[in-house]
N, C-alpha and C positions, 0 to 999 in steps of 0.2 A: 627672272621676272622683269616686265616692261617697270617704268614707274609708277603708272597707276596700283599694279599691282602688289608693289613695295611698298606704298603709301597707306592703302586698303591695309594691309596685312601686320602694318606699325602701328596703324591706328587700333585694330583689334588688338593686338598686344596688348595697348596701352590702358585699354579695357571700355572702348567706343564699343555699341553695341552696332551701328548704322555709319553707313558711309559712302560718298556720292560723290559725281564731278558735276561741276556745270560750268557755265561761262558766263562771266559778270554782267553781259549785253541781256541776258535771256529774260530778263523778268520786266519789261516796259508794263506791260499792264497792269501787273501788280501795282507800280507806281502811279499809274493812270486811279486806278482804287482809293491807295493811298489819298492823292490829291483830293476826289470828292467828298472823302473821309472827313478830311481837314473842314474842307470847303462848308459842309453842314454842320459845322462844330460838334461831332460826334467823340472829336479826343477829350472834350470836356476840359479838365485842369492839366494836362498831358502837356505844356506850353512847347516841350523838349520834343514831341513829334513834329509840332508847326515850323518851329527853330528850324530845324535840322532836317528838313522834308524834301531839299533840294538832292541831297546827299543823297538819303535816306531811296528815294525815287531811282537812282542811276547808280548800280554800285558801283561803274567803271568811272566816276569824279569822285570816290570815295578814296583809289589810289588808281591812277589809270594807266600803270607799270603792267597792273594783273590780268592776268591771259586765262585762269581757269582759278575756280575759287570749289575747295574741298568741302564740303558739309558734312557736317558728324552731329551724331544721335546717339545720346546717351539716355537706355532707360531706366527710369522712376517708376516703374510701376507698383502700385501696392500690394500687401497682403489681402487687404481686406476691402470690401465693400466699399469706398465712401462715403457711399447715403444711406450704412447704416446707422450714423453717427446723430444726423439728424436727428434721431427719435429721441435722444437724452437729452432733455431742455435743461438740465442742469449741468449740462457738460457744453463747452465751448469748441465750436469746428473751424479746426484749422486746415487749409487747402494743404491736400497730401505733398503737393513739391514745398510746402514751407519745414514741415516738418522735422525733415532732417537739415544736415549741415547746407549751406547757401551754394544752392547750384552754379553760381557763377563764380566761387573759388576753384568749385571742384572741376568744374568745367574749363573753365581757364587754365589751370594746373596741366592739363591733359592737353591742350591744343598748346600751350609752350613747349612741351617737352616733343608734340609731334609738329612741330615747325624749328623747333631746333634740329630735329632727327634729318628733317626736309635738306635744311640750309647744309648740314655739315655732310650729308650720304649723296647727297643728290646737286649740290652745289647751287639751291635756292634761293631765291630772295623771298621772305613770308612778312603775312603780317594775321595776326589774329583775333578774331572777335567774339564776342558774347555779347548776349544782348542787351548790354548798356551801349553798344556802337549802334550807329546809324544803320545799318543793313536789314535788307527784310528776309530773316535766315528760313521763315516759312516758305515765301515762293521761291528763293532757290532751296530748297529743300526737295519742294516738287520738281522741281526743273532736272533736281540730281537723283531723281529714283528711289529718294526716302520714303514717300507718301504724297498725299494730299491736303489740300487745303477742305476740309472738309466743310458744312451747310453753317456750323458755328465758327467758324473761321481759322479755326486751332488747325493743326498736320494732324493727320491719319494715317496709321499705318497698320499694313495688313499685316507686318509680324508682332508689330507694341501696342496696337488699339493707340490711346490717345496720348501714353507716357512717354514721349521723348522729347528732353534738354536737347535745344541747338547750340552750334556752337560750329564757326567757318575758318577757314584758312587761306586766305588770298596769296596766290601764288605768281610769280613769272614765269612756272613754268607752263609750258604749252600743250596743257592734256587736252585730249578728245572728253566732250560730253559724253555723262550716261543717257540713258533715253527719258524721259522724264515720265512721271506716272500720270495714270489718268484717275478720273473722279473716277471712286466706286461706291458715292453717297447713294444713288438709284432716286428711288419715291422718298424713302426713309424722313422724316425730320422727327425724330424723338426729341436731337438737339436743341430743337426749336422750340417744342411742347413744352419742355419739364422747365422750362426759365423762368423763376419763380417773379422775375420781373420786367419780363416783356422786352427783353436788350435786344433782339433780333427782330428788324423791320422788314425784310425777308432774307432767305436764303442768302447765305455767303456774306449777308449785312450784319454789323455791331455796331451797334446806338452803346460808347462806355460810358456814354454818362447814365444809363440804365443796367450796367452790370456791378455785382455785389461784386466781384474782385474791386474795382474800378472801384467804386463807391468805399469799401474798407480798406483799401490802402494806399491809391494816390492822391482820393479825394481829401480836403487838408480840412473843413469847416462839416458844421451839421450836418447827419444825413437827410435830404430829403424826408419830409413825414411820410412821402408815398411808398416810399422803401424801406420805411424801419418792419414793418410785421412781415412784410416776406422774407428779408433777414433770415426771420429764424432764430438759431443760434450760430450762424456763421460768423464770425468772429475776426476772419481773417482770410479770405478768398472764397472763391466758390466753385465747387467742382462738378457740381451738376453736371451739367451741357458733356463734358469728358466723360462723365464715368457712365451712360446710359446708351453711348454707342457701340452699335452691336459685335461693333469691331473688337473692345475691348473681350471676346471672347478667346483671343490669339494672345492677348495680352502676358508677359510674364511680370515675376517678380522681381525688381531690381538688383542683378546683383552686386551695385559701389555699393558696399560698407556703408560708406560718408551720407550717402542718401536713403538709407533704410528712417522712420522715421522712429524719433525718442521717446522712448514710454513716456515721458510726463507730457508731454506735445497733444498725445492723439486722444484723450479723451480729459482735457484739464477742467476741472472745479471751474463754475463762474464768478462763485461768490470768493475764490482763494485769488484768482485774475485779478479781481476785482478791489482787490489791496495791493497792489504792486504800485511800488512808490520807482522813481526813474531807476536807482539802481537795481531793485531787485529787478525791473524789467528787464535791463539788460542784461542780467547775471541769468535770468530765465533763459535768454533768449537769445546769449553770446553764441556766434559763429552761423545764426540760421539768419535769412530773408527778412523775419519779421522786425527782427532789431532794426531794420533802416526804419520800418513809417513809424517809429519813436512811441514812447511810452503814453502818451496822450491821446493820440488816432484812436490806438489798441484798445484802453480800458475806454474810450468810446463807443467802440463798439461791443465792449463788454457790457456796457449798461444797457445797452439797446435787447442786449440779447438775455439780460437777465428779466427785463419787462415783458419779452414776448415770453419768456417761462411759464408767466402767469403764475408763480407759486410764492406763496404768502410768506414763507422765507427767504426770496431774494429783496424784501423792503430792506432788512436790514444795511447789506451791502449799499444798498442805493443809496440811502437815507446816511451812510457816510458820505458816498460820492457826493453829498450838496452840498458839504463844506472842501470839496479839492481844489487846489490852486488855477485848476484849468477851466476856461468857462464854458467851454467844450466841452468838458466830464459834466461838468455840470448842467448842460444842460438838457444834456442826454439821459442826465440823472433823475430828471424830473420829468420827461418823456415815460424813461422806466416805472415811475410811482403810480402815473397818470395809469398804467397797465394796469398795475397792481391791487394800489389803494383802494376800497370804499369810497364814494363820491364824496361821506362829509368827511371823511377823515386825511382825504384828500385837501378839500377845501379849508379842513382846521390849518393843514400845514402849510400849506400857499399861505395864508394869512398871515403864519408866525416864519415863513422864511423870506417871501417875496417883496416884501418890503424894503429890506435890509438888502437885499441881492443887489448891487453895484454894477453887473454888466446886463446894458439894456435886452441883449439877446438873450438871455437865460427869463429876465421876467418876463417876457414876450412868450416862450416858452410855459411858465406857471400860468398865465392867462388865457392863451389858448387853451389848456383841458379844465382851468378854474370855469369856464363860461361852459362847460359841458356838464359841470359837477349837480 
C-alpha cells in the first residue's frame, strides 16, 4: 500500500469512521468568511476566535513545516430522534454530542495514537488537533472529501448526515489531495426554517450570538429576554438545525462506546438539575463537555427552562434558586416565577424578596415582570 493508503487504513483500525487528505493552502476563503464573521461581531463572547483568527485564517502559519494535513471523522450519531426530547417540558435537552464522554478526549486519544503510528511506520513529523486548536477542521474537511459545509454552517455528509467529530493531523509528509466534495444542500433550507431563534441571516451565515448552543454554553451573563421562551427546555445546546437535514437519513449509530450517550444525561428531571450544588455538578457530569461551562451557566439555564415548563410544580425548584449564591441563578430564577406565578402572587413575592436582593441585576429583573403584574 502507498501511504495514503497506510494512513486511511490505521485510521479505521483505530476506529475513525471518515478520512481525507488536503493541503493546508486549500481553504483561503473559508478564512476570508472567518474574517467578516469577526468583523460583524457575530463571535459574540467567543474573544478566543478574534485572538487567534490570524492563525485560525491560514493553516500553513499554524506550523508551515506541513505539506498535507489528514482529517478524520468520527461518528456520533444517535439512537434516537433529537427533537423528540423537546415535547417533555419536565425533562432538560442536552445536545446529543454532550451526552456522552467529552468528544475531545476521545478524539484526541485516536489522533495521538495515529500520529505516533505516522512518525514511527512512516518516518513523520505530526502534530495534532481537535478543536480547541486554531484550525477550521470544517473547510478542510470539505477540501478532503468528508462532506460539506452545509446552509447551517455544520459538515454534511452523505454517509453520517450531520454526526461527525473532527479531528486533523498536520503532517510533513507530501500526500496528493483527495478531491474535495461539493454542495449537495440544493433548494433545501429546513436548517434554516426550524431555528427556533432566527441565528441564520442567510444561507451559510451564523449570527452566534443568536444561537441556543452559543447562548448556553459560552455565553457567560443573562440570557437575552428575546431568547429565554424559544429556549425551550434546551438546557445545553441545541441540535435542531442537525437533526432535520435530510441527510441524516444515511445517518448511523455511533459505534465509540465512549460516545454512546448515558441514561441519566438524555432525558434528566429539571427540578433534580435544578439542586445541584458545584459538586454534585461535577460528580453528574465528570468526564462529558458539559463540566467545562461550570455549574452556574448550567442551572441557568435550568431555570429558564423550568419557567418555560409553565407547570405549577417547577415554582418550587425556582423559588429555591432565589436564595443561590449565584446572581446569575438568581435571576434567572425570577425570570422563571415571572412564567409561572399568578400576577398577585407574583407581586406578593417581589415585594417580600426584592428588596433585600443585593445584586442590582437581579432586582432589575424582579421589576421588569413586577410592572407587568
Amino acid at each position: 500500500m502507498d501511504a495514503k493508503a497506510e494512513i486511511r487504513n490505521q485510521a479505521l483500525t483505530l476506529g475513525f469512521d471518515a478520512v481525507g487528505f488536503a493541503r493546508p493552502d486549500s481553504v483561503a476563503q473559508a478564512g476570508e468568511r472567518l474574517a467578516e464573521f469577526i468583523a460583524l461581531g457575530r463571535h459574540g463572547d467567543m474573544g478566543w476566535l478574534a485572538d487567534k483568527a490570524e492563525r485560525r485564517m491560514a493553516p500553513p502559519a499554524l506550523w508551515p513545516d506541513a505539506k498535507c494535513v489528514v482529517v478524520l471523522g468520527l461518528n456520533y450519531g444517535p439512537e434516537r430522534d433529537p427533537l423528540a426530547a423537546l415535547r417533555d417540558r419536565g425533562a432538560g435537552v442536552i445536545s446529543v454530542y454532550a451526552q456522552g464522554r467529552d468528544y475531545h478526549d476521545v478524539v484526541k486519544g485516536k489522533l495521538k495514537r495515529l500520529g505516533q503510528w505516522m512518525h514511527h511506520s512512516l518516518d513523520a513529523e505530526v502534530k495534532v488537533f481537535v478543536d480547541t486548536a486554531p484550525v477550521l477542521e470544517k473547510p478542510l474537511a470539505q477540501m478532503a472529501g468528508l462532506g460539506w459545509q452545509g446552509k447551517h454552517t455544520n459538515l454534511v455528509s452523505r454517509e453520517f448526515g450531520s454526526w461527525l467529530f473532527l479531528g486533523a493531523v498536520f503532517t510533513t509528509l507530501d500526500l496528493a489531495a483527495d478531491a474535495a466534495d461539493e454542495d449537495h444542500c440544493g433548494t433545501c433550507r429546513a436548517c434554516l426554517d426550524v431555528c427556533p431563534t432566527a441565528a441564520f441571516p442567510a444561507p451559510y451565515q451564523l449570527d452566534a450570538r443568536r444561537c441556543i448552543s452559543y447562548l448556553t454554553i459560552e455565553h457567560a451573563g443573562a440570557i437575552p429576554r428575546e431568547f429565554r421562551k424559544p429556549m425551550g427546555n434546551r438546557i445545553y445546546g441545541c441540535d435542531d438545525c442537525l437533526a432535520v437535514c435530510p441527510w441524516n437519513k444515511y445517518a448511523q449509530v455511533a459505534r465509540e462506546a465512549a460516545l454512546r450517550p448515558r441514561e441519566a444525561l438524555q432525558a434528566p428531571r429539571l427540578a433534580e438539575l435544578a439542586m445541584l450544588d458545584d459538586p454534585a455538578f461535577r460528580k453528574l457530569f465528570a468526564g462529558t463537555a458539559v463540566k467545562r461551562t461550570g455549574r452556574d451557566r448550567f442551572v441557568r439555564n435550568v431555570a429558564i427552562a423550568l419557567g418555560n415548563s409553565r407547570d405549577a410544580a417547577a415554582a418550587q425548584p425556582l423559588r429555591r434558586l432565589l436564595a443561590d449564591a449565584s446572581p446569575l441563578v438568581r435571576a434567572m430564577a425570577v425570570w422563571g416565577l415571572a412564567q409561572i406565578l399568578p400576577s398577585a402572587e407574583f407581586a406578593a413575592l417581589a415585594a417580600e424578596r426584592s428588596g433585600a436582593e443585593p445584586d442590582a441585576e437581579v432586582r432589575a429583573e424582579w421589576n421588569q415582570y413586577l410592572s407587568s403584574c
